[in-house]
Every structure is written in C-alpha cells, then in structure tokens.
N, C-alpha and C positions, 0 to 999 in steps of 0.2 A: 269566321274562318271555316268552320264545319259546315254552315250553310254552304258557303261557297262551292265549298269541298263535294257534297252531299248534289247539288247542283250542275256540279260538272261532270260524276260520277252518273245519273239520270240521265243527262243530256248524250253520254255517251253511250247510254244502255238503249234510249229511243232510238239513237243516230244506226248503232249496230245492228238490233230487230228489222228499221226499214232500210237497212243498205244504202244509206245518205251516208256519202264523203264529205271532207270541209274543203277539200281541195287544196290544190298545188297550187299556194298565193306566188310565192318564187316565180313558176314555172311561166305565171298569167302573167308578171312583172316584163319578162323578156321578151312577151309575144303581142302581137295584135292582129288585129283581123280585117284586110282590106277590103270594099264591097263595091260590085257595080251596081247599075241599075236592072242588068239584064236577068232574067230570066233562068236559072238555073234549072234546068230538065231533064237533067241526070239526077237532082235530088228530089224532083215528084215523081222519078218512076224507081228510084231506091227505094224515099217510102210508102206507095204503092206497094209495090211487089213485099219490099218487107213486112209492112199489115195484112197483106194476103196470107204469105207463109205462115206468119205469126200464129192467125188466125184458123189454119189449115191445119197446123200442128198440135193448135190445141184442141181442136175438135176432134182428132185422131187420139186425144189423151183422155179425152171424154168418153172417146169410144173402150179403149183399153180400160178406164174405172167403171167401166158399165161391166165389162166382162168377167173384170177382177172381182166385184160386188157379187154377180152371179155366181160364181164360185164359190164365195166366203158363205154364201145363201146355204149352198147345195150342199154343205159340207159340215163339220159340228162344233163350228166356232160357233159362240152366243149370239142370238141376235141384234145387241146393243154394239159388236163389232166394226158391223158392217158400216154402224152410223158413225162408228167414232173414227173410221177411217176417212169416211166422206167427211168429215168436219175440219180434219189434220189437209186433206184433199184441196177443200175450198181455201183454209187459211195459207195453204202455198199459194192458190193461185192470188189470191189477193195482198198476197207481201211481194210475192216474187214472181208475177209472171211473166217478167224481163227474160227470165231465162230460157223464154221461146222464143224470145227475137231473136233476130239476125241482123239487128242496128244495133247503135251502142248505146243503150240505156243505162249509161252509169248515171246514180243517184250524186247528185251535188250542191252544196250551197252556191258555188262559186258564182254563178251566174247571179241569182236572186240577189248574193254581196254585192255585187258590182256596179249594180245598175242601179238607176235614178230611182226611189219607189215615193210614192201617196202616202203622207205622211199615217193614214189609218192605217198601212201594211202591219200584217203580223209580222211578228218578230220569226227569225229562221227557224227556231225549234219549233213552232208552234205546228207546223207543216209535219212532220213525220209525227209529230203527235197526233194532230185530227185526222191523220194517214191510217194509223194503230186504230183508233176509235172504228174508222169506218172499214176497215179491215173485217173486226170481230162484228161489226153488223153485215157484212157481205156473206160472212159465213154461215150466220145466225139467221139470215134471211134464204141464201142459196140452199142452206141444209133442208128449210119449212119448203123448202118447191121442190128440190128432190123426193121429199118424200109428199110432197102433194100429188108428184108425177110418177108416183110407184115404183118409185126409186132407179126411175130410169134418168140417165143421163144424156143421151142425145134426145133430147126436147128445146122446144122452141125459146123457152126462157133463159137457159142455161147455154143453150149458143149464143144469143145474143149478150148474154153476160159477159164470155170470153171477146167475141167482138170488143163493147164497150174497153177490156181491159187491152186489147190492145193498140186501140186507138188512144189510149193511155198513154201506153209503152209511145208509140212514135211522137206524139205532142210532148213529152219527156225527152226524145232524141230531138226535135228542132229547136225546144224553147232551153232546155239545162245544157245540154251537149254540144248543140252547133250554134246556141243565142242568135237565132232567129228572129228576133221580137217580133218583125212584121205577119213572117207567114206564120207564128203560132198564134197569132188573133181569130181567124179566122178557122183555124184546126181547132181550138180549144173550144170555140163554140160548136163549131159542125162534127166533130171529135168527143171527144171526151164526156161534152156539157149537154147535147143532143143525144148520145147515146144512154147515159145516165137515168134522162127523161125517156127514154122508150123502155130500159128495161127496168127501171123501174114501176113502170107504169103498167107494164106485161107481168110482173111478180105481184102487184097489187089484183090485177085481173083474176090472176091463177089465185091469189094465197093474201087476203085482204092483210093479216100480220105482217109478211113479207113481204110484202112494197111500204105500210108505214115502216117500217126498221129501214128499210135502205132508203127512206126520202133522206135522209138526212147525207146523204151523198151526194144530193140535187142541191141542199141552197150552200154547201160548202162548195160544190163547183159552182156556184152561180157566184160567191166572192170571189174563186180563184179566178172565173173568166172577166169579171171585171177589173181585177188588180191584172190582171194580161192586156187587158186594153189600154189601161193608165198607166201599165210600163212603158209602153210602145209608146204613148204621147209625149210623156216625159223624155223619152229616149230617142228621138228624132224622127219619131213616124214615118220609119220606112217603108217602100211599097212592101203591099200583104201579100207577098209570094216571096219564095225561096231567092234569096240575090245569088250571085256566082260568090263564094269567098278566095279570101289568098291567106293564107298565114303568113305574114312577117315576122323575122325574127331581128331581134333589137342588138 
C-alpha cells in the first residue's frame, strides 16, 4: 500500500517538474478526429513560422543573459553568481522552453495512451523521467561551453542549442498535441534527432566533456525516433505530412 502510495506520489512529483498532463480521458471519449489525404499548408507554415519565432525569441534571451551576466561581472556580486545564474538559466531552458512558443506545446500522455505501441515501448513515466536526467546533462554540458566561450552567450553552440530545443517544441505540437503520427516521423528525425547530432557534436568540438555529457541525448532520441516510426506502422501509416483534420464531436 505505501509502495503504491510512495509510487504515485514520485510519479506525480516527475509529471509536475516536466509539465506532463495525464489528460482529459472524458474529454477524448467525446471526440475524434477526422483526416483527408490532402495536404494541410496552413500547418507547415504555422510550424514554420512558429520554429522561427521560437527560435528568434530565444536568441533575443541569450542576448539579454549575456547582458545581465556583464553586469553581475561589473558589479560586486561573487563571482560563482554569475555561474549559478547561468546554470538556474540553462535548467529553464531545458524543462521549459515551450514557454517561447507560440504553438501549443502542452505536455501529455494522452496521445502515447492511446495509440497502438511495440510491445518494447517504455512505460509513460519512464519519458519525463529520462526527460529530468537529460535535462541536468543539457545544463551541466551548456554551463562547461558557456564558460569554454568566455561566458559569452551569443556563440555558435549555444544557438544551435536553442534551435535544437525548439525543434523540440514543435515535433511536441504535431506528434502529443495534434497526433500527427505521419508528419512527426519524419520531423523527429530531421528535427529533434538530427539536430541533437549537430549540436552535440559542436559541444564535443568546443568542450570534449560537453558533448560526452549530452551524447546521451542522442541514443535516447534515437529510441524515441524509432518507437515514432513503429507508432505510425502500427497506427495506419498515414502519409508523412501534416493531413487536413476535423474534430468531431460524439
């Protein structure tokens, strides 16, 4: 009973750190979602444009932490401040950099519940758990290149960081939010799984410790784009681009 207890109390304390909902089962019961074959081209230039902004915005926040840090520099706080800001800094953007989109990046099971999965799938907590893990290597690795790069933030690794996160963010919006399965196959490769390998591979260049700390972001995305691929098989292999949807209600 206390394990249980003890169990459900963790699983709640993960779910709330990475902002994973269980979702409105009610809400899915009433609804369904009808699909053509055609082409929807209002949602490759919503997430276009929304990865751009995303992306704009956060480099504009990069720029203001560079500013903020110069000041903290110039000024007669200790110098372990400066670092423990950047570190509080990193660990927002890698829990929560949703908060600079402009799509709906709500975190949820409901999707991963619902659908058809490989019988190897992890179980649904397991995901905002190795989320947590690579979270605190994003920071622990981003902190060793900020200060590789003289504590400058607008540098080449640390953009493409933000990039990679939020090409995050939108394969989040097509695959949990609008259950996409088709067009998140080829987003989570070219997305998420592709960028991963670049800047990982650029943090290894700059700061040989910080690229091995964050490999381990590479072969967890390399499970997650393969359980993406073998959603979509299971789940009627729909063409790999965005469909037109309808919401029916029941």
């Amino acid at each position: 009973m206390n394990k249980s207890k003890n169990s459900k109390i963790f699983e709640q304390f993960v779910n709330t750190v990475m902002g994973v909902k269980s979702g409105n089962k009610a809400q899915s019961l009433n609804t369904s979602i009808a699909t053509t074959q055609e082409l929807d081209i209002k949602a490759v230039l919503v997430y276009t444009l929304g990865t751009i902004l995303q992306i704009l915005v956060m480099i504009l926040v990069l720029l203001g932490m560079e500013k903020l840090v110069m000041l903290i520099n110039n000024s007669s706080f200790p110098s372990w401040f400066s670092t423990l800001l950047t570190g509080l800094f990193f660990a927002l953007l890698s829990i929560r950099s949703r908060i600079f989109s402009l799509l709906d990046n709500t975190r949820s099971r409901q999707t991963y519940d619902q659908v058809i999965r490989p019988r190897w799938s992890p179980p649904p907590l397991a995901f905002p758990i190795v989320w947590m893990i690579i979270a605190v290597l994003r920071v622990i690795s981003s902190v060793l290149i900020w200060q590789q790069m003289n504590r400058q933030f607008l540098v080449l690794p640390l953009i493409l960081f933000v990039v990679h996160l939020a090409l995050g963010d939108t394969w989040n919006t097509i695959f949990t939010v609008e259950r996409r399965l088709g067009a998140a196959v080829p987003v989570v490769i070219l997305g998420p799984w592709l960028s991963a390998v670049v800047v990982t591979a650029i943090y290894w260049q700059t700061n040989p410790i910080a690229g091995m700390t964050l490999s381990f972001s590479c072969v967890w995305l390399t499970v997650a784009a393969v359980l993406v691929f073998r959603i979509w098989q299971l789940n009627g292999s729909e063409p790999l681009y965005p469909l037109k949807l309808t919401i029916l209600d029941r």
